[in-house]
N, C-alpha and C positions, 0 to 999 in steps of 0.2 A: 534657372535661366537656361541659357543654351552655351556657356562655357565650362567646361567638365576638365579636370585633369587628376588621371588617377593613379597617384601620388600623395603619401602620409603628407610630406613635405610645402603643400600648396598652403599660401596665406590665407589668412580671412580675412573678408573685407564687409563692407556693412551694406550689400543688398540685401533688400529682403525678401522671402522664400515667396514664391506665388505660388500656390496649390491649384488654380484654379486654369492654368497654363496646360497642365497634365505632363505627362512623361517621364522621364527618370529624377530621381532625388537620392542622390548617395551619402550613405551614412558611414561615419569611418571614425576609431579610436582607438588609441594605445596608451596602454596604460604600464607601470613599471611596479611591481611590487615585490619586494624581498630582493632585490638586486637585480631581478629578471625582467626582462619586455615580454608583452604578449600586444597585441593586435587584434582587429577585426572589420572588417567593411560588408554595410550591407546595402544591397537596392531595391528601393521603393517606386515597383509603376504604378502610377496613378492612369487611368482609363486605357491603358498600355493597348499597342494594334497587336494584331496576330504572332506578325514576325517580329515584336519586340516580347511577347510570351515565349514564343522559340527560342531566341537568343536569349534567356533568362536560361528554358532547362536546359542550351548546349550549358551555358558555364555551370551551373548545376551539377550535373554529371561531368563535365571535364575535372572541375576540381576535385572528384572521388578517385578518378583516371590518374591524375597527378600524385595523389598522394597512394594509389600503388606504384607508380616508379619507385618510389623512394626503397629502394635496396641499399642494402650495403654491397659499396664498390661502385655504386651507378655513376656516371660521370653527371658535373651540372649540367651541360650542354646539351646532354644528349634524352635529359629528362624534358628539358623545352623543344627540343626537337621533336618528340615523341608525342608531347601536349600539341603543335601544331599541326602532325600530320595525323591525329585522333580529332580534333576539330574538322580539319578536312575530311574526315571520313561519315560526320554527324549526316543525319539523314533529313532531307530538306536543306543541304547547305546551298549558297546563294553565290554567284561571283562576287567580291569585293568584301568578302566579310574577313577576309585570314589577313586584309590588311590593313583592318582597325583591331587588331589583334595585340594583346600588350607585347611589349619588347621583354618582357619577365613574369614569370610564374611563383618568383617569391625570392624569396632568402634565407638565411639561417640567422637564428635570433639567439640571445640567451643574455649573455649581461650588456653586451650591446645590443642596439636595436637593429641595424642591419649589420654584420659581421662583415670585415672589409676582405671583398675578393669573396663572398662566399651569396652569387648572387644569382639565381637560376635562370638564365638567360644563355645568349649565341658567347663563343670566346672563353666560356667557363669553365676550366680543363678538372676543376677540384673533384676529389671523388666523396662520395655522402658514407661516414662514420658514423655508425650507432654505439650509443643512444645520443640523437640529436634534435634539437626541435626548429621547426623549421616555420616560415608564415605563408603557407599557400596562398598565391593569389593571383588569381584569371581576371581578365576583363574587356573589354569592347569599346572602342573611343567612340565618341559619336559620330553621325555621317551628317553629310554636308548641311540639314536641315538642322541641327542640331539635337536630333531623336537618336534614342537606342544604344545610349550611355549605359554601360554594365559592368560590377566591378564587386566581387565576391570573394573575401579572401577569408581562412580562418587560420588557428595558432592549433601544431601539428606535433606533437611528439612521437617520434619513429624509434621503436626500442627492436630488438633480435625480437623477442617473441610476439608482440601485437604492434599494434599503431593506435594513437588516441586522439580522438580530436578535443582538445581541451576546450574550445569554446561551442560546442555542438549544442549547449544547453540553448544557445538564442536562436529563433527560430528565423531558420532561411530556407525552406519547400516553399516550392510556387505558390502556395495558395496563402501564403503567409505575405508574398509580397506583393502583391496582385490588389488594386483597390480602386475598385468603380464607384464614382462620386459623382454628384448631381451637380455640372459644374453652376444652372441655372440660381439654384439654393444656397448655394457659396460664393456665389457673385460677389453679393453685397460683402463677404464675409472675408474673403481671402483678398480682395484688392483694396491698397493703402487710399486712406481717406486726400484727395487732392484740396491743397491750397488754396484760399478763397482768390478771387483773379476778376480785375477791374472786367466789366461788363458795360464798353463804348457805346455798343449799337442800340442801351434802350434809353436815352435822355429822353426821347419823343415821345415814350408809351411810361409816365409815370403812373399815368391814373390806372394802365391792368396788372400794373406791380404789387397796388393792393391788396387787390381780395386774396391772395395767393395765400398772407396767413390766415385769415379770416375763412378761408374754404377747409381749412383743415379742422376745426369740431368738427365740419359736417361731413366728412367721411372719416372719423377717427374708427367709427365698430366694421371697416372695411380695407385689408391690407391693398387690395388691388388701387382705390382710389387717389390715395398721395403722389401713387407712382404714376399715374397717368397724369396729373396736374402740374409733377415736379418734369412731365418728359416734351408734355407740349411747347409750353414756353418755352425751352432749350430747344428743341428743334427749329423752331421759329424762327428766333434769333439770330441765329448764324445764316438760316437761308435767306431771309430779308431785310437783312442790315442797310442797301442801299435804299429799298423802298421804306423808308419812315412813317410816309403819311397817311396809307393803308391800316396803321395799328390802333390807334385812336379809337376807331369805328370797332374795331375788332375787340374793342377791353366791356363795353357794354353789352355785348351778344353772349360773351364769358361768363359777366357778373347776372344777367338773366337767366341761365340758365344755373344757375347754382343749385337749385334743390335736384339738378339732375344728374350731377359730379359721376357719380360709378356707373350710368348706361349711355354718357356722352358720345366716349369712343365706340363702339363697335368690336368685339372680342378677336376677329381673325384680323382686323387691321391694327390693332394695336399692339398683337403680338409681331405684327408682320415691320413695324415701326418702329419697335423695340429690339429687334434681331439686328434691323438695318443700320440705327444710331445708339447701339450698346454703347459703344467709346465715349460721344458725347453728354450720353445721360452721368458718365460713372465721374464727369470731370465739370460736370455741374452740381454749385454750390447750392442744394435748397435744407432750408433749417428742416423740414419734414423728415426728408432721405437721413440729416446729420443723427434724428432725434430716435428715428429707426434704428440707424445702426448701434446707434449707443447704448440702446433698451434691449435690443433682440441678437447683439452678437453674442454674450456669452455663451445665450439659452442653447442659440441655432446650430454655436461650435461643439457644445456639450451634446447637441444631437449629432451632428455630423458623426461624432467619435463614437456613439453609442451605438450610430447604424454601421460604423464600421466592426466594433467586438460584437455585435448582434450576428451581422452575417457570419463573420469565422466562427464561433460560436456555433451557429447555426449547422453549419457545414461539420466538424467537429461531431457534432449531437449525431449527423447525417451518419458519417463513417463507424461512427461508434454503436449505432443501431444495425450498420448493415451486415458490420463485423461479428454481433451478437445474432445476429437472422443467420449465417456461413456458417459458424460453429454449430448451433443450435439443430441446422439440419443436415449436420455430420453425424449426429449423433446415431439416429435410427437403424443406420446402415452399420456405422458401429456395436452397435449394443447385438444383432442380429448375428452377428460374425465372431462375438465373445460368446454367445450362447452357443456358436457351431464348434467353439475351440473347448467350450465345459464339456460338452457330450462328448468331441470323440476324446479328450483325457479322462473321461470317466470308463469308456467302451474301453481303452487300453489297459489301462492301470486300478479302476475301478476305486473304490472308496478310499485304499491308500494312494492312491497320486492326488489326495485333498488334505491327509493327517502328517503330513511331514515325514520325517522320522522315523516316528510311532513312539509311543511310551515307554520307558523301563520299566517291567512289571515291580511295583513295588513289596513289598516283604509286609506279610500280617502283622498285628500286634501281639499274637499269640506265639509267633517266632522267634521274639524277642525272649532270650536268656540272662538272667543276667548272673546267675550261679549254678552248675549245672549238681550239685548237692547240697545237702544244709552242714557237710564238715566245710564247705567255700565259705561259711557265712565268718565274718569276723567277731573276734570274741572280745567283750570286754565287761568288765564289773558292773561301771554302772552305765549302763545303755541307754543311749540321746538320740533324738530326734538329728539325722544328718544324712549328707550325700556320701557316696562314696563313687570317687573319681574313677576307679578303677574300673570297681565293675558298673558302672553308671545307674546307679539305683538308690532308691530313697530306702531309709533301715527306717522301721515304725519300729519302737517300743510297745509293743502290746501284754501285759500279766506277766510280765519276768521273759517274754522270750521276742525276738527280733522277726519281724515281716518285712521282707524285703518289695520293693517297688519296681518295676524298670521307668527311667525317667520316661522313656517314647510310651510309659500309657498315661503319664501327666500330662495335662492341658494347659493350667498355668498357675499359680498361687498368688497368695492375694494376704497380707498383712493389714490390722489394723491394731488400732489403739483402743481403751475405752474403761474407764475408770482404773488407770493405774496396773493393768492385764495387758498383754500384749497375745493377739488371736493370729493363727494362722490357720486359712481355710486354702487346701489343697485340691483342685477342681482335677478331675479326670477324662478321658475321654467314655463314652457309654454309644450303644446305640441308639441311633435317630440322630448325630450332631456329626453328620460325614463318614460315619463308618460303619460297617456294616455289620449283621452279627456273626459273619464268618470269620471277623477278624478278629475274634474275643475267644479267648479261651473255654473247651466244655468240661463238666464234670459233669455224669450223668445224665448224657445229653441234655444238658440244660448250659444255657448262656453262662458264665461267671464275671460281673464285672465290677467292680467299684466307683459310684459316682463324686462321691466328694469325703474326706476326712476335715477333722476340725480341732485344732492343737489350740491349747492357752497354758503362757508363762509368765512369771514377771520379769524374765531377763529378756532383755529389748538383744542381747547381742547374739544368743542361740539363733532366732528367727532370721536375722541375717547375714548370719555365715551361711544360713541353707539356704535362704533366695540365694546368694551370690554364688555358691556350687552348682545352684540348678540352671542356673543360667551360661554358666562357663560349661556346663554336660552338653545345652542345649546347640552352643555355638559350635564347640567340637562338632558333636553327632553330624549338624546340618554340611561343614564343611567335610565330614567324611562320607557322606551321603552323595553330594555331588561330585567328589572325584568319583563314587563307584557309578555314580550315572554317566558321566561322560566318557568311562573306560568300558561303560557299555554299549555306548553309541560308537563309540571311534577305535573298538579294540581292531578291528581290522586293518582299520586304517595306521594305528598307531605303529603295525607290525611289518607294514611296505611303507614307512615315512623317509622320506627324502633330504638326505643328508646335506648340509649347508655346503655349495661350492663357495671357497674365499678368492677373492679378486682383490691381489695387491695394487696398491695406490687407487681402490676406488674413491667414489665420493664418498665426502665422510660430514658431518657436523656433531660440532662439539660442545661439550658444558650446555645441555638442554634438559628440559624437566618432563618427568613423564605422568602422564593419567591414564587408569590408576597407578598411582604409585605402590612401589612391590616393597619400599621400604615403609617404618612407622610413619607417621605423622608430624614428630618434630625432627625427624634427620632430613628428610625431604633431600635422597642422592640426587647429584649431577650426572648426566647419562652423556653415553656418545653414541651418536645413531650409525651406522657403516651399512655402505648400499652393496653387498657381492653379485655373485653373478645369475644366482635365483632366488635372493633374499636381503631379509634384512638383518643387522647382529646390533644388539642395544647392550651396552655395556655399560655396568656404573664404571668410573674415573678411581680407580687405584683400587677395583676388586680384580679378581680373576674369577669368582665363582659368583656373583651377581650378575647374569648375563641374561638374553631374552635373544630368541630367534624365529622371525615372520617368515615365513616362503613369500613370495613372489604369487604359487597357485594358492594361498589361503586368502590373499586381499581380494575382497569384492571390489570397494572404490574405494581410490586413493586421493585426498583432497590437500590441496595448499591453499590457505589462507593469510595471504600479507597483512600486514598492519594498515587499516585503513583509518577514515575519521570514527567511526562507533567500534574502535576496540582497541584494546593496549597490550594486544599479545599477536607472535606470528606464529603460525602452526601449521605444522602434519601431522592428518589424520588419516590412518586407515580401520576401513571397516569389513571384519572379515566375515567370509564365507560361515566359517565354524568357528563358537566358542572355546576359547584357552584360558585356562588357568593363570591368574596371578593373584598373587598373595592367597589362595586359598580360594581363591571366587572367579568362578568363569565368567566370563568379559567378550563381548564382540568387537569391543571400541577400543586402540590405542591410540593415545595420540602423545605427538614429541611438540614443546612451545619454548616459546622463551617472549618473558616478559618485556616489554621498552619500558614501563614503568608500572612502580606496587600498583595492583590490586583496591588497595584499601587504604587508607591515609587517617593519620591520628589527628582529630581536629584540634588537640589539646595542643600540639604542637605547632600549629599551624598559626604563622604569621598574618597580620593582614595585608589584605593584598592591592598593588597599587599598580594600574596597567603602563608606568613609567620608570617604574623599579627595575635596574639595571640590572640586578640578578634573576630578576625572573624572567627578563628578556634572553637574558645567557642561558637561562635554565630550557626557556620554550624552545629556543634554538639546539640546545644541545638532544632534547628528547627527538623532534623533529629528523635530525641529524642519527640517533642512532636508530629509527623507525626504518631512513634508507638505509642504511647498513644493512640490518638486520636481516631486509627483505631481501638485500642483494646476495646476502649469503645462502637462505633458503632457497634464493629462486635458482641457483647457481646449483645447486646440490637438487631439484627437480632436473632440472634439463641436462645434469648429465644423468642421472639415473634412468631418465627416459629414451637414455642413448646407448643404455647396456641392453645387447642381444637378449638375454632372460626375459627382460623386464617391457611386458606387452601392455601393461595398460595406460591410460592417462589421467596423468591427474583432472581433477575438478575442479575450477578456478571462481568461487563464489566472486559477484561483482555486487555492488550497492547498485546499479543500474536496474539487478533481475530479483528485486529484494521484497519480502513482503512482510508485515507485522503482525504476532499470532504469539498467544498461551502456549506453549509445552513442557508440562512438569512443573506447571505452578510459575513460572516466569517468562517476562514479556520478553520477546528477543526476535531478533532479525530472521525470518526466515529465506534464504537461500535458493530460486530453482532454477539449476546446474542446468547443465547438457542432459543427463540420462539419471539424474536424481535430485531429490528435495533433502537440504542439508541444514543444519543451524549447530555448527560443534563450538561456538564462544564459550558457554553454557556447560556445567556436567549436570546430569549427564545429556549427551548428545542426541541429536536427533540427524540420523544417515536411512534412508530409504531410497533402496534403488528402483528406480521405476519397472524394472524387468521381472521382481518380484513383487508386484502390484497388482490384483486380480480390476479392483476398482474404487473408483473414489464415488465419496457419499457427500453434498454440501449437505450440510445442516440447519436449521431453524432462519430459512432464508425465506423472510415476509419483506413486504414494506414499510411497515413499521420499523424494525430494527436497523440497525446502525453496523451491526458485526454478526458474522456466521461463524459456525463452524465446521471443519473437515474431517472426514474421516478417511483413512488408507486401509483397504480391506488386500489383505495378503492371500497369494495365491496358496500358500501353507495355512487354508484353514484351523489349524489349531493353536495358527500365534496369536495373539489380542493384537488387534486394529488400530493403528496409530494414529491419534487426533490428535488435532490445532485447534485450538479453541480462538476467540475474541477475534477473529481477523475484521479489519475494516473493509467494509462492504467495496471499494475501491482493488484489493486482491481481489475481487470475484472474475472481472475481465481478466487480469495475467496467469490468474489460474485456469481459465479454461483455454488459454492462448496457447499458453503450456502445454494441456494436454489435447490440446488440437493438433498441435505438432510431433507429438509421438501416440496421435492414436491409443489413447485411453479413453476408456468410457466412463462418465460420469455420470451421477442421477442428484434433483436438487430435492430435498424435502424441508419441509417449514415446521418441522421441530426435531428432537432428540430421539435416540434410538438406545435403549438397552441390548448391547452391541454382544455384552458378554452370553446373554439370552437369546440372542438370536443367532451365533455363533453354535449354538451348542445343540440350539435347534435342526441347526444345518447338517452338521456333523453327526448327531442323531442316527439321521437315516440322509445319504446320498445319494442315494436312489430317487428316492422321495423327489427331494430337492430338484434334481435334474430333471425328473419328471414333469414337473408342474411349471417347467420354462425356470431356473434359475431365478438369478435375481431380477427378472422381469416383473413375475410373480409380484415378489414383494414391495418395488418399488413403483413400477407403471401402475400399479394399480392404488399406492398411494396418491399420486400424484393426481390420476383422476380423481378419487375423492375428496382430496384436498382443493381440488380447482372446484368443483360441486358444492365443498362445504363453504369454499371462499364466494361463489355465487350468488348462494341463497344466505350468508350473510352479507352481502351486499345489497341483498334485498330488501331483507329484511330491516339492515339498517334507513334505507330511503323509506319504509315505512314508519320506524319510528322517527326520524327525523322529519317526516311531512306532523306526525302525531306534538314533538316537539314545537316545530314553527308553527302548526297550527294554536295551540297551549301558551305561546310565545305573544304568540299577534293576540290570545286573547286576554290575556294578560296586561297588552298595553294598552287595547282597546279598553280594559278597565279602567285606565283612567278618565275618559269621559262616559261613560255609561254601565253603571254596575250591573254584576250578572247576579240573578238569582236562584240558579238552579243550578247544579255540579251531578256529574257521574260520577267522580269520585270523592269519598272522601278526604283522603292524602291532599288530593288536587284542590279539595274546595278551602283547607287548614292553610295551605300557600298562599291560595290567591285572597282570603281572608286578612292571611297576614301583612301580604304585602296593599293591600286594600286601607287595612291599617294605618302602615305605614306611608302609603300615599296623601293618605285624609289630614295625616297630621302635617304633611309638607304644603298642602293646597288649599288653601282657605276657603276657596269659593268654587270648589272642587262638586260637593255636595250639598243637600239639605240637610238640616233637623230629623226630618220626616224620616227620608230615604237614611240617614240612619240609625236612627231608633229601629224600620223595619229590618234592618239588616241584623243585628243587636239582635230579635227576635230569632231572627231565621236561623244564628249562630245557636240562641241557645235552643234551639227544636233537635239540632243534625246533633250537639253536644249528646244530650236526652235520648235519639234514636240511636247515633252508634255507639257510647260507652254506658249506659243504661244509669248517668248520672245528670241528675239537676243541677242547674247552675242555675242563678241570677244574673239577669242580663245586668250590666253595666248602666247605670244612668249615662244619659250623657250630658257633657260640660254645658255650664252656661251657658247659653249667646256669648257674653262681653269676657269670658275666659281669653288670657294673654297666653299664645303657644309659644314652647318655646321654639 
């Protein structure tokens, strides 16, 4: 209608909605759950003017306007104040419009629905306290015509570090509210069917009241003709109610013309009749109009609605095509600009600003001692087959004297079983299988190596006391092997390392678990994390010499992840620059968590479950409950760490909003992309890639057939292995490339997989080379051409067999009235045989006798010609044979 009042508070009453009226329709609901209110209103123009689309984006953008006021300390009064004179500022404002302007822009809500005295209007002295949430809402009264009713409100939580719109999920951008309808079409549809109503003025014209049903078979296959039969009479009526005796003559010129019902009226004057007494037609009873609406409203309203998600839709499809044209020819310019950035770090730094680091030259197999004379060898009587710890070497029993082994020139041993023997074949390394012949021992310039020895006993317990030493040798060697590689990378560094400044009463958090964990596996310590004034100190809870210490310049990115709905742990993780030592194994990744609840749950234990069960109500309440906690304690120990002088970086606040699904390391998990990196640490182990070490991304086996790609992250350290995401739903393809649209990455798409570890090494090879021949243009621009070339001409090719197909197809069915007798192929002619067969027996009078006895022939000729065997044709059945 044209009464509006925009107020939660207004009754309902039982008119009902005309759509076909146009102009505003406000939708408004609050709802109460868990003890809280939340709200929402939104508005619906239907063929809306110019300046009722205006006045939609002012309140639009004003309520974005409004919920930046909302600071801590702001006064209420002075946020509506501020909302007013920001309206007044809107470009295209109008005189008269600031004074249909609400008297309030919200309130504060939480277990009441309006908080009393807490109401954002004139008079309001309250100051706004975070964390609060608040119910924005603007709106526009209508003007004197009853047009341009607008009233947008939504449910706001204002915390210190962000603002959320909690109802953001429903859609209110103009094109969402905006809807042009064919009011002609919804005539019949949107206006309430009127009460049958005594009809004075036709006593005198019984006889042309007649044919009225009677006319109607004969324009039933023509929608225009009812309406013109049901509109005449009505107009009549009312116009010459006092002349009576005129109509009489008038009902037999009607009933003469009958066979000519749909070309009676004239097309420009019947619409032009129709415009003029729309009112009276919609308030005239005829059974044709009633039998119309009854038949054709559902169909017409299910169209109505359809042309309405068709257009958004539509539009939708529009944005999302033009978005992919924008990024798409970002790219070339890009890709141009990362080839100018390979060559001049190549001119600079030359083939090492590609290999990282560089390798630790490693130590020959011929270097390896493991006694440096044979008085070292140990003596004993009777001599076995064993390791010895010491000097890390296998002792062979050979003819009464001891050969000793070093484990580093074993490869691995291998036990079995087999009539009561127990074999042990010990493989070696040799060259050809990764190493070279420089790394083998000479004796007379000649190679010396051993490929494999081959032990048998009947003691099942000697053989595995030596696997189980060689594997304990094994595990030492490699963890002493990587501390001397890291003390080879980092001894410089190790020797100017910067000692930990302490800062009393920093932030600290307490009783938290860490990965990797530096303790065993079932003590699993409690740690306390402490933030000083250039790092970090991790201490287990009642040690003094269990301790761990981060700088501040070792962390790459530092990320906080709260407890959301897909996870039951809150965590900080950093990811550092250079690998560190713990428990024996260099690690990039620490992270500190603490669970809201297990992990893993015993079902044996587990009750059945009843969604009114008064404990498990307490129970879901109380996890909930320590979820906020939790988060308020971590987030509380971010923000001040991010307030100590030392401490320059930001964390990374993964959201479900920038979330995407994908394979890494064997499981499915959320993938995360941050501000300045792609993160997924739920999971161990983790996945932290900062995009600043990112040379470029590769999509993967991206057809149209397929359903999911995959990614690959090509590192600017050529000599790391490339980090992939497999399974992603083809839906991540937009936010990933939205993503690196915005920090200018270049990406290339290819429609299969890449032997990455081969193609790497190929790179790396020769960098020369490489940069030479255009980088990764080279390799991927010119896949892509050929991939579009092979995709072409099997596009082609498929239209030919597909014409070959439906041509094969059609003759096929055309075999059921007229058999063929002549095939190109064989294959082709054994189908259509068969199913010739098959037909014959379904159709009785499908065929002759004749025609198939000749057929029967022909079969057994092609039999005879292509397998070089005779058959007998098949008699065939009776006449009076009964089919089944």
């Amino acid at each position: 209608g044209k009464t509006f009042d925009l107020d939660f508070s207004v009754k309902v009453n039982t008119e009902k909605l005309n759509v076909s009226s146009g102009g505003s329709h406000l939708l408004g609901i609050a709802v109460r759950c868990s003890e809280y209110f939340a709200a929402i209103t939104r508005t619906l123009l239907v063929n809306p003017t110019n300046f009722e689309k205006q006045a939609y984006a002012w309140m639009y953008s004003l309520h974005k306007k409004v919920v930046e006021f909302l600071v801590a300390g702001a006064v209420y009064q002075d946020v509506y104040r501020k909302a007013r004179e920001e309206l007044g500022r809107m470009p295209g404002m109008k005189p008269g419009v600031l004074e249909r302007f609400s008297s309030n822009v919200g309130w504060a809500t939480g277990l009441a629905f309006r908080e009393k005295g807490a109401m954002l209007e004139e008079g309001c002295e309250r100051k706004v306290v975070l964390p609060s949430t608040f119910v924005i809402s603007v709106g526009l009264a209508p003007d004197k015509d009853g047009r341009g009713a607008i009233w947008y409100s939504e449910t706001v939580l204002v915390e210190a570090t962000n603002t959320e719109v909690l109802t953001a999920r429903c859609a209110s951008s103009p094109k969402d509210a905006f809807f042009e309808v064919d009011l002609q079409e919804t005539d019949a549809l949107e206006a309430p069917p009127a009460p049958p109503a005594p009809a004075p003025a036709k006593p005198a014209a019984p006889k042309a009241a007649k044919p009225a049903p009677k006319a109607a078979p004969v324009a039933s296959g023509a929608a225009p003709a009812p309406r013109e039969r049901s509109r005449s009479p009505g107009k009549a009526a009312p116009k010459k109610a006092p002349k009576a005796a005129p109509k009489p003559p008038a009902a037999p010129k009607a009933t003469a013309r009958k066979p000519a019902v749909p070309k009676a009226v004239p097309e420009k004057k019947a619409k032009a009749k129709s415009d003029l007494k729309a009112p009276q037609v919609q308030t005239q009873p005829t059974p044709v109009r009633g039998s119309a609406r009854q038949t054709a409203g559902p169909a017409a309203t299910e169209r109505v609605r359809s042309m309405r998600s068709m257009r958004s839709s539509t539009v939708r499809a529009k944005e999302a095509i033009n978005e992919q044209a924008a990024m798409d020819r970002l790219q070339p310019p890009l890709r141009t600009k990362k080839m100018e950035e390979i060559r001049k770090r190549f001119e600079e730094g030359g083939a090492e600003a590609f290999g990282g680091k560089g390798q630790v030259a490693q130590k020959r197999l011929a270097d390896y001692e493991a006694y440096r004379d044979v008085s070292d060898l140990p003596f004993r009587k009777n001599p076995q087959l064993r390791i010895d710890m010491q000097a890390e070497a296998l002792l062979v029993p050979y003819k009464g004297v001891i050969i000793p082994f070093h484990c580093k020139m074993i490869k691995n041993m291998n036990r079995q079983e087999s009539d009561g023997e127990q074999h042990l074949r010990v493989n070696f390394f040799f060259p050809g299988q990764g190493k070279s012949t420089d790394d083998f021992p000479k004796g007379n310039n000649k190679t010396a190596y051993v490929k494999e020895l081959f032990f048998k006993t009947r003691n099942k317990d000697s053989f595995e006391a030596v696997i189980r030493d060689f594997k304990e040798v094994q595990k030492l060697s490699k963890n002493r092997d990587t501390e001397f590689e890291l003390k080879a990378q980092h001894g410089e560094q190790a020797s100017k390392a910067e000692q930990l400044k302490e800062l009393r009463g920093g932030p600290c958090i307490r009783d938290v678990s860490m990965r990797p964990s530096m303790g065993s596996a079932r003590s699993r310590p409690v740690w306390n994390l402490e933030a000083h004034q250039n790092g970090f100190r991790c201490g287990v809870r009642g040690s003094a010499t269990e301790k761990l210490e981060i700088l501040y310049s070792q962390i790459n990115v530092a990320i906080f992840q709260p407890c959301e709905r897909r996870s039951l742990m809150v965590l900080i993780h950093f990811h550092l620059k250079e690998p560190i030592m713990v428990s024996r194994r260099k690690t990039f990744e620490i992270q500190f968590y603490t669970e809201v609840r297990a992990q893993t749950e015993d079902l044996s234990m587990r009750r059945s479950a009843n969604a009114y069960d008064p404990d498990e109500i307490l129970e879901e309440q109380r996890e909930e409950e320590m979820k906020v906690r939790l988060n308020k304690v971590f987030q509380d120990f971010v923000v001040k760490t991010q307030k100590i002088p030392g401490f320059k970086l930001k964390f990374e606040l993964p959201s479900e909003d920038f979330a995407i699904s994908g394979v890494y390391h064997r499981a499915n998990c959320p993938i995360f992309l941050c501000t300045k990196s792609i993160v997924s640490v739920q999971e161990w182990p983790p996945l932290v890639v900062h995009m600043d070490d990112v040379e470029i991304a590769v999509f993967e086996r991206v057809t149209p057939a397929t359903r999911e790609f995959d990614m690959v992250l090509i590192y600017k350290d050529y000599s790391q292995t490339p980090s992939s995401i497999t399974m992603i739903p083809q839906s991540g393809m937009v936010d990933l490339k939205t993503f690196f649209g915005d920090i200018k990455m270049v990406w290339y798409v290819l429609p299969m997989n890449m032997q990455w570890k081969a193609v790497m090494q190929e790179i790396t090879g020769d960098i020369a080379k490489f940069v030479e021949n255009g980088g990764f243009q080279s390799w991927f621009d010119t896949a892509e051409d050929d991939d579009d070339d092979d995709a072409a001409q099997e596009e082609d090719g498929s239209d030919f067999e597909v014409s070959e197909d439906c041509e094969s197809g059609d003759d096929d069915m055309d075999s059921d009235e007229e058999p063929s007798e002549e095939s190109e192929d064989d294959d082709d002619d054994d189908d259509d045989d068969d199913d010739s067969e098959f037909e014959d027996e379904e159709d009785e009078e499908g065929k002759s006798w004749d025609e198939l006895e000749r057929e029967a022939e022909e079969e057994d000729r092609r039999q005879q010609k292509g397998r070089g065997k005779a058959k007998v044709a098949p008699k065939p059945p009776p006449r009076n044979t009964k089919r089944r």
